[in-house]
N, C-alpha and C positions, 0 to 999 in steps of 0.2 A: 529383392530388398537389399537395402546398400548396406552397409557396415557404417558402425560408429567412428571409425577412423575416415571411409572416405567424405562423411557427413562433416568429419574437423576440419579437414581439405578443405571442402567447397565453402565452408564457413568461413575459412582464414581469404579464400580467393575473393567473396563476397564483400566481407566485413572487418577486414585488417589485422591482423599478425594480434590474437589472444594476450592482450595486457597483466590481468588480473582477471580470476575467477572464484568464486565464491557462493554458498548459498544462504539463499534468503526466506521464512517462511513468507506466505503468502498474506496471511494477514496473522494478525498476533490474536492469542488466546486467551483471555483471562479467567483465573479461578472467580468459579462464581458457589457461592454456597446456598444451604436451603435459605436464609435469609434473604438471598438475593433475588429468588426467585418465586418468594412471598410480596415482598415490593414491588417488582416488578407487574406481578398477577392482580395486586389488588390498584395500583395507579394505570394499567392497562385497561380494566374494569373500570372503574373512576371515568378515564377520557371517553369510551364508549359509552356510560351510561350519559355522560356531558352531553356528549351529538346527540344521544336521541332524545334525551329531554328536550335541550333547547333546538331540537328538531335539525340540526345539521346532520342531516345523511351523507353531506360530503368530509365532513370531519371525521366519522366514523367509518365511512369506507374506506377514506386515505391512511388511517389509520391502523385499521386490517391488514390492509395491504402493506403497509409498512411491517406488521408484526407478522408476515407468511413471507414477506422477502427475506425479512432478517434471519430467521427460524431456516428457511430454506438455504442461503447462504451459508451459513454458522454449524447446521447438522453437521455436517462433515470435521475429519481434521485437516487442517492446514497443510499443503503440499509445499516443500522447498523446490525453490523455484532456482534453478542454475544461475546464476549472474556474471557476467562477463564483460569486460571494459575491453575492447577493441580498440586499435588504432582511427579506427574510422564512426565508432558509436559506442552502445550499449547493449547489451545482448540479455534480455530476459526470457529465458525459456528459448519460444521459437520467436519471438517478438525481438526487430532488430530497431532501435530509434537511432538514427546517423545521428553526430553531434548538429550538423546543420537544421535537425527539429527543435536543436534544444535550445532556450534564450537564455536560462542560466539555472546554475544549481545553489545549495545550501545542504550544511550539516547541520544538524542538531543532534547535540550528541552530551546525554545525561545520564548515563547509567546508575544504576540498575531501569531506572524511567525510561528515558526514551534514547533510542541511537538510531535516528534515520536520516539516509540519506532522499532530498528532494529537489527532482528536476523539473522545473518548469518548460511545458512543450508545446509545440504548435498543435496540437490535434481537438478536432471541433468536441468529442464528450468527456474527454480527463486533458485536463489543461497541466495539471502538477502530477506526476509519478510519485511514490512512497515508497521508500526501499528500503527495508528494515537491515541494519547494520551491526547487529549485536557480534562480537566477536570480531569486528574489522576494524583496525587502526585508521579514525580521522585522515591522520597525515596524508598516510600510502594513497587515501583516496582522494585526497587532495591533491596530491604532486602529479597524477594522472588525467583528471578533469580539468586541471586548471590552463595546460596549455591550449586544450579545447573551446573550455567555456568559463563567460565572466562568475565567480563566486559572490554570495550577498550575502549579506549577516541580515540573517531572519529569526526571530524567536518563532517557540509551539504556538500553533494556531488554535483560539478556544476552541475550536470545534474537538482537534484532536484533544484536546485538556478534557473534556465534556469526555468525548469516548473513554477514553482512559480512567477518567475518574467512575462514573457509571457502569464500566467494566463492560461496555457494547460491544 
């Protein structure tokens, strides 16, 4: 087995001279209290008894299956995930995106709410990356991306507004 140094080696020969590094949780955690999870119990209830009343078996399986992904997903706690700006990409974890996947990035950056960075990517089942930035200066990540890739001023997407408010 290799050594973590010569694993930086083959990384820096691969994926270009280490920019910036930093960590990121994997997805964000929100306090949720017993209230949260009486609402939740009895409008998860609610949409199930909907599908079998009005006899949609497929409303209510998708439905399941929605609340046994999420639950499965969510059991755990959130692993920080390495972050690394390269000369030649992005380095998440073991996951390297060259800048040539990427068409273009945005910050959004609201603290204590929201500070992520988002890169829009060529790949067929996540089109946009989410990379949680709490603790990292805008700028620094801007004066790094920018010679790479075009930047676009984009506001929070409801969807993420909806997660974040619902605490999912």
């Amino acid at each position: 087995m290799r050594n973590k140094n010569a694993l930086s080696t083959d990384l820096r020969v691969h994926h270009g001279q280490i920019r910036h590094t930093f960590y990121s949780p994997e997805f964000l955690e929100y306090p949720r209290g017993p209230l949260w999870y009486f609402v939740a119990t009895v409008v998860g209830i609610g949409i199930i008894t909907l599908g079998l009343v009005t006899n949609s078996i497929t409303l209510t399986l998708a439905f399941v299956l929605f609340v046994a992904v999420y639950w499965l997903l969510h059991e755990r706690e959130a692993r920080l995930l390495e972050i690394s700006i390269t000369q030649n990409g992005i380095r998440i974890e073991d996951d390297f995106v060259p800048f040539g996947e990427i068409e273009e990035f945005w910050i959004i950056h609201n603290p204590p709410f929201v500070a992520d960075l988002k890169l829009k990517v060529h790949r067929r089942w996540q089109s946009v990356l989410t990379i949680h930035i709490f603790g990292q200066e805008p700028e620094e990540l801007r004066k790094l991306l920018a010679p790479h890739l075009k930047e676009v001023e984009k506001e929070e997407e409801l969807t993420d507004l909806i997660v974040r408010a619902l605490r999912l």
